[in-house]
C-alpha positions in Angstrom: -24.5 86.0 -35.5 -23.6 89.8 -35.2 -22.2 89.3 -32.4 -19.3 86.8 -33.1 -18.0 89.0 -35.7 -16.1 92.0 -35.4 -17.1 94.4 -37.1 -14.7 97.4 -36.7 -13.8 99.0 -40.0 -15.4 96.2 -41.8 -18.3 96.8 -44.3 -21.1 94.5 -43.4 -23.1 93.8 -46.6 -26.5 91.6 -46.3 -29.6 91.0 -48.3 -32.9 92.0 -47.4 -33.8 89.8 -44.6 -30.8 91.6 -42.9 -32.0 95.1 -43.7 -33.1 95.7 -40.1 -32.4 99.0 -38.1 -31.4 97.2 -35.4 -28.7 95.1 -37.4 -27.3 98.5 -39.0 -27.6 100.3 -35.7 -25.6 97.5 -34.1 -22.9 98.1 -37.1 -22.7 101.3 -36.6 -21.9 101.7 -33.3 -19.4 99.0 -33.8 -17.1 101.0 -35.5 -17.9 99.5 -38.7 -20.6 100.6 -42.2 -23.0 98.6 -44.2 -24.6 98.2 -47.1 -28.3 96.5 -47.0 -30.6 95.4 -49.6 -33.6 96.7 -49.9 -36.4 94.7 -50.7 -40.2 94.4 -51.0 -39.9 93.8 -47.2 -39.3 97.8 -47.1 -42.1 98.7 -50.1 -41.9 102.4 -49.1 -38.3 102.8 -49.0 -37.8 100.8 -52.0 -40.2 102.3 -54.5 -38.9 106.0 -53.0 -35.4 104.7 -53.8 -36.5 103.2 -57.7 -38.5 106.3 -58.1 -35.5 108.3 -57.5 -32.8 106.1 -59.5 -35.5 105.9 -62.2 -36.2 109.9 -62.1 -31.9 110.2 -62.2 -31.5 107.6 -65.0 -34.6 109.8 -67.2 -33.5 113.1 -66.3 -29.5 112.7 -66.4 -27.2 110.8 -64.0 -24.8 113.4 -63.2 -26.9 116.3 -63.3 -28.7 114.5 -60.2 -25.1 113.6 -58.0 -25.4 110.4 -59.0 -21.8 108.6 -59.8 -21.8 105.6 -61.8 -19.8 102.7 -63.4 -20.0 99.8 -65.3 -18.7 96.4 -65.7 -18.3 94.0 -68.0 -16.7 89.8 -68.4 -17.3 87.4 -70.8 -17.3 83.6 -69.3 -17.2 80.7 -71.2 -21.5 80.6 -71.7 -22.8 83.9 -71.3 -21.3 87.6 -71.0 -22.7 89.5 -67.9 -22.9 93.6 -67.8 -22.9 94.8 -64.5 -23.7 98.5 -63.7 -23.8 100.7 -60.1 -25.3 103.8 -59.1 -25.0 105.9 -55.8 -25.3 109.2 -54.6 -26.1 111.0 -51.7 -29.9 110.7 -50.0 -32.0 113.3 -51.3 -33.8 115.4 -49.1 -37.3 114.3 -50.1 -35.6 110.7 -49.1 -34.6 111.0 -45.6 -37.0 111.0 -43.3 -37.7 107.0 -45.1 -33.8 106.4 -44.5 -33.0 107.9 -41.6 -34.9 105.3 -39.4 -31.5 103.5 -40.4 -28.9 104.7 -38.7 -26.0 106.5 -39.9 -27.6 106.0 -43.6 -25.4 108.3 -46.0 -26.8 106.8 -49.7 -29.1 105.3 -51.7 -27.4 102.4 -54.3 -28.6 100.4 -57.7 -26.9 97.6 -58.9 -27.7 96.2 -62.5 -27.0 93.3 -63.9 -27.7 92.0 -67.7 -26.9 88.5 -68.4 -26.7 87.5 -72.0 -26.4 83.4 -72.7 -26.4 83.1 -76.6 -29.5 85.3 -78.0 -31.5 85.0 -74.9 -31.0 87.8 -72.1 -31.9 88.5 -68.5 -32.0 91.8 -65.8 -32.0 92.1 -63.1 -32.1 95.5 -60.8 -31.0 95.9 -56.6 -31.3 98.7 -54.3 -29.3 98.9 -51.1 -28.8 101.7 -48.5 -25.0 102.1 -47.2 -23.9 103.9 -44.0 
């Protein structure tokens, strides 16, 4: 499918079943970056990745190079809260990353969805080029 789409200075975003090296190799070299999920498909990457975020979100966002921002809209049955994190792949991080290439940071999306008093999360990691 890759390969009827061009990809030149397009971001490509795709769940986990699309979080291949080959796909973001393929990406890269096409002129274009991505953003992949990462999923239990990927359990060391994605518990280094949640162990990091985690570690920034305890020990201070900023201090750690992590930027952030949040979201928020009302709809006519539930509000939703959406907040993102990214920064830069740690050291300690790379040598997991790096078998993607061109892989520049580590990202968490949040999202809270609150539907009268009842109220659901849900938390996302990706890896972007």
């Amino acid at each position: 499918m890759l390969d009827l789409v061009d990809v030149l200075n397009a971001i490509v975003t795709l769940d986990a079943m699309g979080c291949r090296k080959p796909i973001a190799k393929k990406v890269v070299e096409e002129g274009g970056d991505y953003l992949l999920a990462v999923k239990d498909n990927h359990p060391t990457p994605y518990a280094a990745i949640a162990g990091h975020l985690e570690m920034a979100h305890n020990e201070g966002l900023t201090d750690q190079g992590v930027r952030t921002i949040t979201t928020t809209a009302k709809q006519a049955t539930h509000e939703e809260e959406h907040s993102y994190a990214t920064c830069p792949i740690p050291k300690a991080l790379r040598e997991l990353t790096d078998q993607w290439k061109a892989t520049k940071s580590i990202c968490q999306a949040n999202t809270c969805t609150t539907r009268g008093d009842r109220q659901s999360s849900d938390v996302r990691y990706y890896i972007s080029s």
